[in-house]
N, C-alpha and C positions, 0 to 999 in steps of 0.2 A: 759742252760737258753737262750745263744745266738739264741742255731739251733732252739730252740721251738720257739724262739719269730719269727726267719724268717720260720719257716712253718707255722706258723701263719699269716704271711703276704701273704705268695705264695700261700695259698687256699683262704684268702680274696681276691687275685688279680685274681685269677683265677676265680672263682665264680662272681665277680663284674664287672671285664673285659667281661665276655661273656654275661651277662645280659645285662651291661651298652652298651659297643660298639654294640652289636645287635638291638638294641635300635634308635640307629645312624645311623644304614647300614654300620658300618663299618667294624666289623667282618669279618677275614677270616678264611678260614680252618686250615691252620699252625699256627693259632694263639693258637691252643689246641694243639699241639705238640712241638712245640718249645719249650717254657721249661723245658718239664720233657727229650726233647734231650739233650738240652743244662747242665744241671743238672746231668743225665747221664754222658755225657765225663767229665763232669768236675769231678764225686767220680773218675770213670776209672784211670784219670789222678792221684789222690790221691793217691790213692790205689799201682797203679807203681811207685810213688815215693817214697812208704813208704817199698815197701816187696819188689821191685825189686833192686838191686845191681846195680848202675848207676856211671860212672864216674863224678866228682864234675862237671866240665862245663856241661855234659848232664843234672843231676840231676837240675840244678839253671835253665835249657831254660825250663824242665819240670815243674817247678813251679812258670816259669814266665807264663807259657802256662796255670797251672791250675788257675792262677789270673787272668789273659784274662779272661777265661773262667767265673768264678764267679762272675767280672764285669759286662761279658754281660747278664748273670744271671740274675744279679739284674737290670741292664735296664730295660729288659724287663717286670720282674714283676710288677717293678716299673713304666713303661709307663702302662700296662695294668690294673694294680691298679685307676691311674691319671685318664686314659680316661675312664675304664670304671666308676669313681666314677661322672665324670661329665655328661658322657651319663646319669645316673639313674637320676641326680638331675636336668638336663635340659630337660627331658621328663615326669618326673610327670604327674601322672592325663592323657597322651596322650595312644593314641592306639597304640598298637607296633608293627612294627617297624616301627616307625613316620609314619603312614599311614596318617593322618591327617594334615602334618605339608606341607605347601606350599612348592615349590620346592626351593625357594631362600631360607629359615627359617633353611631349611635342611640342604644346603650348605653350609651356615654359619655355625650351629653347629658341622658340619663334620669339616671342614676346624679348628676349635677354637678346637676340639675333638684331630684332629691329630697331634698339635702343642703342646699341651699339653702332649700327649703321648711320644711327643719325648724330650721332657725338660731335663727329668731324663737323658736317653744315650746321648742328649749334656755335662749336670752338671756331667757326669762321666767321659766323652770324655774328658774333660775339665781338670779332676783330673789324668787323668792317663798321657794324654801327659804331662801338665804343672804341675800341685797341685803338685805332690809328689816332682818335682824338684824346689819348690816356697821355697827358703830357706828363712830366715827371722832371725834377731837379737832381741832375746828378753830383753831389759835390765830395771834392777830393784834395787830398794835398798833396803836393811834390816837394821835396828835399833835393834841390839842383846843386852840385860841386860849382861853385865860386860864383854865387847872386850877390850881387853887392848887397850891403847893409840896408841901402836906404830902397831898394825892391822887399825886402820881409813882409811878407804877409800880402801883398801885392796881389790882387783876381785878379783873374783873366776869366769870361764868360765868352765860353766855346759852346759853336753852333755850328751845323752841317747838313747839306741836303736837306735844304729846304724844300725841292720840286714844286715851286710854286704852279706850273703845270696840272697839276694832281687835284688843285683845290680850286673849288667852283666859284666860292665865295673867298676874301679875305678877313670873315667875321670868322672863322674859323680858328685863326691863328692868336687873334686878339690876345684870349688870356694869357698864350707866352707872350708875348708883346710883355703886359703887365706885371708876368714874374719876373722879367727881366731888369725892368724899370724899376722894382722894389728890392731887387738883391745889389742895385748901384756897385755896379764892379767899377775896376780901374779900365780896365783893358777888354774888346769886344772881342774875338775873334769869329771868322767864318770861314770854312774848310771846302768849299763849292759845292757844284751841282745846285746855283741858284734856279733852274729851269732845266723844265725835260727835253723840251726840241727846239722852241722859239722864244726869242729874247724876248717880246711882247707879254708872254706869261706871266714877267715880275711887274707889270704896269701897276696891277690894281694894289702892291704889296710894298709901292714905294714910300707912300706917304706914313705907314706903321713905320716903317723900315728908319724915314729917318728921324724920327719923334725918340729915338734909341739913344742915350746918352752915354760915355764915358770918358773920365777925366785923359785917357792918353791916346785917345783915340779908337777908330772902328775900320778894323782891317780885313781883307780878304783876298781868297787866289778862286781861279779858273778850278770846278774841275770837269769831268770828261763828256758832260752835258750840254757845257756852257760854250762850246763851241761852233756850233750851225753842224756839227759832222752828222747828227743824225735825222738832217734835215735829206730825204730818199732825192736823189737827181740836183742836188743845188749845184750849184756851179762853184769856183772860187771865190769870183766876185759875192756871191751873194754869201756864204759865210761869213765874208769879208763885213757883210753891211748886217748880219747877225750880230755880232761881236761887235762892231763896234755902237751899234744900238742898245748892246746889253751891259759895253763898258759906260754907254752914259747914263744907264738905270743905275748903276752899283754907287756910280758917283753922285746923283740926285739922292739917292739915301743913306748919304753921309760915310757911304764906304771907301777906304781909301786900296785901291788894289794892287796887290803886289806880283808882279808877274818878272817871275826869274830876277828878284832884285831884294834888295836889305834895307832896313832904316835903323837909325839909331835911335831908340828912347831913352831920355834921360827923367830920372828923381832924383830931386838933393843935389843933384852935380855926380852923380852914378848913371852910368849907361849900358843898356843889353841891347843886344841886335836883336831885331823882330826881321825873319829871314821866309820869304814866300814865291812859291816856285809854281808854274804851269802843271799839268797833269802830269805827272811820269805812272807809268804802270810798268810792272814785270811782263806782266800775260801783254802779250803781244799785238792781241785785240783791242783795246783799249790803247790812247793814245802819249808817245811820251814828246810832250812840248815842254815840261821840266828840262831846266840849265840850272841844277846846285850848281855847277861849277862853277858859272857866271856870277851868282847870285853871292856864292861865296867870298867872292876875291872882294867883294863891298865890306865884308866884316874884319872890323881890325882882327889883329893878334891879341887871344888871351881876353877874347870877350865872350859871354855869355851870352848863349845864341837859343829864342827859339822858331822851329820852322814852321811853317804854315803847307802840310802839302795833302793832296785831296786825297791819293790815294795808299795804306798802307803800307803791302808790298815795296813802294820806294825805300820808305823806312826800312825794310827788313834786307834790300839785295844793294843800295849803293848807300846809305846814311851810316847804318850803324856800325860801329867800326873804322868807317871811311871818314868821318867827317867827326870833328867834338862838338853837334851840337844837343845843348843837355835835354830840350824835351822838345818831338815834334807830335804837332796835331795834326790828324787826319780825320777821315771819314769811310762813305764811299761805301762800306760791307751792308748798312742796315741791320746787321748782325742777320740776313734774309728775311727778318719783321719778323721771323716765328723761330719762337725757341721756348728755353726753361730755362730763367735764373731765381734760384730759391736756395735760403742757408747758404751761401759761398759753394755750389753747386752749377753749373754753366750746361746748356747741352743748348745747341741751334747747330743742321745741316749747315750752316756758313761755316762752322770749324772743319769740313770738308773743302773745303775750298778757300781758306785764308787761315793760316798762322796767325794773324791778330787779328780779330773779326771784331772786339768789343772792349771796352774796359780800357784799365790801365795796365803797361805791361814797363818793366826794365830786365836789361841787360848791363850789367857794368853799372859805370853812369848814366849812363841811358838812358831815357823816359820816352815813351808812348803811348798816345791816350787817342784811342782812334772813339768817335763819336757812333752812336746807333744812329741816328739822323733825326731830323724835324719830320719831314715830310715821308714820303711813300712814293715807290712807283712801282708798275706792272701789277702786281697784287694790292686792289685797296683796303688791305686792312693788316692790323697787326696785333698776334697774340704771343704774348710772353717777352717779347723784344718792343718796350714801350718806346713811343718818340721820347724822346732826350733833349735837355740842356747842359751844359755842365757848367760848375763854378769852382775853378781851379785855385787854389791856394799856394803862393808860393812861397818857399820857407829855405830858408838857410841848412846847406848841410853841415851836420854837426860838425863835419873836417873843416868845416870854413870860417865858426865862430871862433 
C-alpha cells in the first residue's frame, strides 16, 4: 500500500512538474531523468544489501547510502510536485509558456516557483541532519481502574524502536542514555525493534544499554525486526542463531525479556502483572508470534495488568475488549517520522494507515500509549514526528481511592 500510494505521487509529480514548471520557463532537461536515476541506484543499493554477503559495518554505510538516496528521492518528487502544481494554478486561462505574461510577472512567478520547489529538500535537509537526532521527553499520566496504593505515582520509562541498525555510531544515542539516568524511573520499559536485520547491530549499544538503571527492573518484547525474518534467503537454522544471539545481547544489557509470558511485580506487599508477548500484527504481512493467550493464563485473577506489545493494531483487534488489561505499550508506527503536531493538533500520513499511530489513546478502561520510536528506519530523517521517550506516571483512579 505504501509503494502504490508513492508511485502514485512520483507519476503525479512527474506528469505535473513537466506541464506546471514548463508553464513557468522553468523546466529542464534532467529534470525528466533524475528520478527515475535516482530511483534506480537507490533498488541497486537494496538489492546488494539484501543478496550480497556484506560485512556488518559495510552493510549499515550501505543502508545509510540507500536512505540518502530515498531522501533525495523524495525531494525531488516532492519539489517537482510543489512547483509544478503552482506553475498550472498560476497560469490558468494564459498561453504557454507564459507567452503573454510581462517580463517582471514572469520573474516573479519563477523566482516564488523555485522557492517553492526547494521547501520540500530544505524540510528534509532539516530532518536528516537535525529531526532524527531532535530527542524529546514525552511525559504523561494514567489513571488505571484498581493499581494498588502502594504502585501511586509509580514511572515506568517507555522506549521503542531503537534500530540500532540505523546508527553508525553509538555516540549518537548518549544524550538519551543521560535523560534517562536523570529522570530515575522505577520501571524501564522497551517495546522492540531492537535492530533492523541483524542481531550484531546492538553490539556496539550494549554497554549504554546496561549502565541503564531501575528500581523494578528493565524489561522488553521481540518486535517484527528482531527476528532474522528479514534476513533475504536465511534459512531456519540461521534465524534460529539470529535470535538467539540477539536474546543474549538483550540479556548482557540488563534486559529482562518477556516473550509470550507474565511476571509479577511487587511494592509494599502490592502486586501488578507486567505481561509481554511476541509481535502479533493485524496486517498479515507482518508477523503474529504473540500468544496473549499463553501469556494470560500466568496473570492471577483481579490483577492489574500491563502489556508489553510492539505492535498497535494488537491493541486495537484482540486486547481491547478481550482481555482487562489497563494499559498496553506499543510502538512500531514512527508516527512515519513526518507529520504535524502543534496546539493539540495531529496530521502524519501514518493516520492513513493505523488507528493509533501516536500518543495516548483510551477506550473504556483502557489505555494505550503507542511510542513514535528512538530510532529511524528506511527514511533517515524525521520532521514533525521527533524520536521520543516517554515517562509514564501512574495514578490511582479516582473509583479506586
Amino acid at each position: 500500500m505504501r509503494w502504490a500510494f508513492l508511485l502514485g505521487i512520483w507519476i503525479l509529480a512527474e506528469v505535473g512538474g513537466y506541464y506546471g514548471l514548463r508553464r513557468l520557463g522553468l523546466w529542464r532537461p534532467w529534470m525528466g531523468w533524475i528520478t527515475p536515476a535516482v530511483l534506480g541506484l537507490l533498488i541497486v543499493s537494496f538489492l546488494a544489501g539484501r543478496w550480497i554477503t556484506l560485512p556488518l559495518p559495510t552493510y549499515k554505510k550501505l543502508q545509510l547510502l540507500g536512505g540518502g538516496l530515498f531522501l533525495l528521492w523524495l525531494a525531488l518528487i516532492l519539489g517537482k510536485l510543489v512547483g509544478g502544481l503552482w506553475g498550472l494554478l498560476t497560469t490558468l486561462g494564459q498561453k504557454p509558456p507564459t507567452a503573454d505574461f510581462s517580463e517582471g510577472r514572469r520573474a516573479t512567478l519563477q523566482l516564488l516557483g523555485g522557492a517553492l520547489m526547494s521547501l520540500p529538500g530544505v524540510a528534509l535537509g532539516y530532518g536528516y541532519w537535525r529531526g532524527r537526532y531532535r530527542f524529546r521527553v514525552e511525559t504523561i499520566e494514567v489513571f488505571l481502574k484498581d493499581l494498588p496504593p502502594a504502585w501511586e505515582g509509580t514511572t515506568i520509562l517507555h522506549f521503542s524502536d531503537l534500530h540500532s541498525g540505523s546508527f553508525l555510531s553509538p555516540d549518537a544515542l548518549r544524550p538519551v542514555w543521560a535523560e534517562i539516568k536523570a529522570l530515575r524511573p522505577d520501571l524501564i520499559a522497551f517495546t522492540g525493534d531492537w535492530v533492523n536485520t541483524f542481531a550484531g547491530e546492538l553490539e556496539p549499544f550494549v554497554a549504554d544499554l546496561a549502565e541503564l538503571e531501575a528500581p523494578l527492573g528493565k524489561w522488553a518484547v521481540w518486535g517484527n525486526h528482531d527476528y532474522g525474518d528479514y534476513i533475504m534467503g536465511a534459512t531456519r537454522e540461521r534465524k534460529a542463531k539470529e535470535r538467539a544471539h540477539l536474546r543474549h545481547l538483550v540479556a548482557a544489557a540488563g534486559f529482562h525479556l518477556l516473550d509470550n509470558e507474565a511476571v509479577l511485580l511487587e511494592r509494599d506487599g502490592e502486586r501488578i502483572a507486567l505481561v509481554g508477548v511476541g509481535n502479533w500484527s493485524h496486517w498479515r504481512r507482518f508477523q503474529r508470534y504473540g500468544d496473549l493467550k499463553a501469556a494470560w493464563a500466568q496473570v492471577p485473577p483481579d490483577t492489574c495488568a500491563i502489556l508489553l506489545s510492539h505492535d498497535p493494531t494488537h491493541w486495537e483487534h484482540e486486547v481491547q475488549g478481550n482481555y482487562p488489561i489497563a494499559l498496553t505499550l506499543s510502538g512500531h508506527t514512527h508516527g512515519l517520522q513526518v507529520g504535524v503536531e502543534w496546539l493539540g493538533w495531529r496530521f502524519s500520513p501514518a493516520q492513513w494507515l493505523f488507528t493509533y499511530w501516536a500518543g495516548l489513546y483510551r477506550i473504556g478502561e483502557q489505555y494505550l500509549y503507542v511510542n513514535r520510536g528512538l530510532g529511524y528506519i528506511g527514511l533517515p530523517a524525521r520532521l514533525g514526528i521527533w524520536p521520543e521517550i516517554t515517562l509514564i506516571r501512574l495514578r490511582r483512579h479516582l473509583d479506586s481511592v
